[in-house]
C-alpha positions, 0 to 999 in steps of 0.5 A: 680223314674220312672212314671208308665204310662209316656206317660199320662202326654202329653195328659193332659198338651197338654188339660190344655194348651189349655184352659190356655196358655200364651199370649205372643208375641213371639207366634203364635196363636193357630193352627198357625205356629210359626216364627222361627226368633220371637222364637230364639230372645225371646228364647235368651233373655229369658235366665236368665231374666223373661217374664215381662222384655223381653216384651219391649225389644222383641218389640222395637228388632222387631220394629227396625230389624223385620227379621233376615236379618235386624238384620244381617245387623245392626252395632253391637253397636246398638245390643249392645246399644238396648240390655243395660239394659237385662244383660248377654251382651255375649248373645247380641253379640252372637245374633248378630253373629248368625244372620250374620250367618242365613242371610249370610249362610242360606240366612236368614232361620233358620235351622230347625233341632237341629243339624242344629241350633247347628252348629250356633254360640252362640246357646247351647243345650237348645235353639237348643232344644227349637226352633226346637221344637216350631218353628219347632215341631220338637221331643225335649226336652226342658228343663229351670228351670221351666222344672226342677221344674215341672220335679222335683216334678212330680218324686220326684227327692231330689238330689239337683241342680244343680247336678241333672240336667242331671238326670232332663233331662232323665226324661224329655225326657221320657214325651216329646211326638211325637205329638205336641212336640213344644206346649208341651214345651211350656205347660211344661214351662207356667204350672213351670210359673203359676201353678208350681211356686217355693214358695206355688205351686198351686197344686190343680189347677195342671193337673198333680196332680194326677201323681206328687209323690212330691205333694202326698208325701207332699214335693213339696215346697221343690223340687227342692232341692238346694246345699248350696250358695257359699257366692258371694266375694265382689269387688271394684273399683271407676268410673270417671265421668269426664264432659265437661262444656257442661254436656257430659261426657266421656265414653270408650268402654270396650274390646270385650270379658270378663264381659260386653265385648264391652259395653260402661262404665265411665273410672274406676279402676280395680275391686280387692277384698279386701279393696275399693281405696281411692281417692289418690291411684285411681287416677293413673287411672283416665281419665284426671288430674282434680279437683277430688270430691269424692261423698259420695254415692257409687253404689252397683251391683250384678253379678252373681258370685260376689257383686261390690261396685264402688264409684264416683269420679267427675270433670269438664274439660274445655281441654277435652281429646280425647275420646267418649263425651256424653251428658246425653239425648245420653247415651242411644245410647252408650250401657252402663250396668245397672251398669254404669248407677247406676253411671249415676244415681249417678253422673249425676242425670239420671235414673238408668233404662234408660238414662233420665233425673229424674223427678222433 
């Protein structure tokens, strides 16, 4: 399982990544130093979410809080309502505490070791590993899921994922060179992104080829190997939409910690397995007695470890309830998930992907 000459891999990907690296941007130019701040915001945005879909999110961060200190010093609901739309919200208030930290421990400079960086608050091993290496050039390695892939063709490692993964990781670290360590990361995870691919790699347009035990074995499709699925549980509930005459409607915010911790949301009922809620039982959770309409629509959401189904149920108020009010063209500055606005969409006739009114 071990490569005869391991240390051949970095001068050929380093070569291949200069002809054909990404231009993303978070990046630095060629020969240019990297800003660290661009680096751990995109590192942390990345997490579980693509390229195509961090690039606005990335500039619009940059534009409003262009430093560390400026995101410190940002209100958390803000960071929260910015980030709506990218899931795995934990991630944005970790993000938030991290920054506080630099600017109010470190006087806004990152620490440029891995285990400096560790020490800060929502910073794993892998983004620790990651910045110090490419903002840094510190000796790292780095190692995501198109790590792995590459990693795992390249010695044809068939123990399935994720049990694999440590393995993955010793391997890795035998390529990770001394020179240029940060471009190397970055080599490894543009070759996964655009050569490597998990479906029909590329392989004749591959660096490495002539290295890769899985490409000369014929099985490089099916590396990394996979453990069966467990079926994702489904659970229900049902979302009031309660409006004032108006159009606001009312939100609340949901506790700090937890799934979607401190994101705003439609008041709804409890999330169970098993059977949906009908109408009558749901309304012991509704927000203000009221002339309640089930809809006939329902909003389907997946979440990493299970399948929701929420149905909608609304009604009009002209003795509105304390609480938070907003009218549809402000439910962008109250953080809600992609799955509330699913419900905005639903209910209110908004864009699921950010809160506009649809067009015509």
């Amino acid at each position: 399982m071990t490569l005869s000459h391991p240390r051949e891999i970095a001068p050929l990907l380093l070569d291949w990544y200069d002809r054909h690296r990404r231009d993303l941007p978070w990046r630095s130019g060629p020969g240019l130093p990297a800003d660290p701040y661009r680096v751990w915001l995109s590192e942390v945005m990345l997490q579980q979410t693509t390229v195509a879909t961090v690039g606005p999110y990335f500039a619009r961060f940059l534009a409003r809080w262009p430093t560390v200190k400026a995101l410190a010093a940002a209100p958390l609901d803000d960071v929260l309502a910015e980030w709506a739309g990218l899931g795995y919200y934990a991630r944005a208030r970790n993000l938030h505490a991290c920054a506080r930290a630099v600017a109010e421990v470190h006087d806004g400079v990152f620490p440029d070791t891995e285990d400096g960086l560790r020490d800060l608050p929502g910073i794993g091993a892998y983004t620790a590993a990651a910045v110090a290496a490419i903002a840094f050039d510190r000796v790292a390695t780095v190692v995501d899921g198109n790590v792995e892939r590459v990693v795992a063709r390249l010695f044809a490692v068939e123990e399935p994922m994720p049990g694999a993964k440590p393995r993955l990781k010793e391997l890795a670290a035998t390529l990770t060179p001394d020179r240029r360590p940060g471009d190397f990361a970055q080599a490894m995870m543009d070759l996964g992104a655009t050569v490597c691919v998990p479906r029909n790699p590329r392989c004749l347009a591959c660096p490495l080829r002539p290295h890769c035990r899985a490409s000369a074995m014929g099985i490089a499709e099916d590396l990394p190997a996979r453990s069966p699925k467990k079926a994702r549980p489904t659970r229900h509930g049902l979302a009031f939409v309660l409006a004032r005459p108006d159009g606001a409607a009312l939100i609340r915010r949901r506790p700090p910690e937890g799934l979607l911790g401190g994101m705003g949301e439609f008041p709804s009922t409890p999330w169970r397995e098993g059977l949906g809620w009908t109408l009558d039982e749901a309304l012991a959770h509704a927000p203000a007695p009221g002339d309640w309409t089930l809809l006939q629509s329902q909003v389907e959401h997946v979440f990493t470890h299970f399948r929701l189904l929420l149905a909608v149920a609304v009604a009009e108020t002209t003795s509105p309830p304390p609480g938070i009010w907003a009218r549809p063209a402000e439910l962008d500055d109250h953080a809600l998930p992609t799955v509330m606005r699913k419900v905005a969409a639903t209910a209110l006739g908004l864009s699921p992907k950010r809160g506009r009114p649809r067009k015509a």
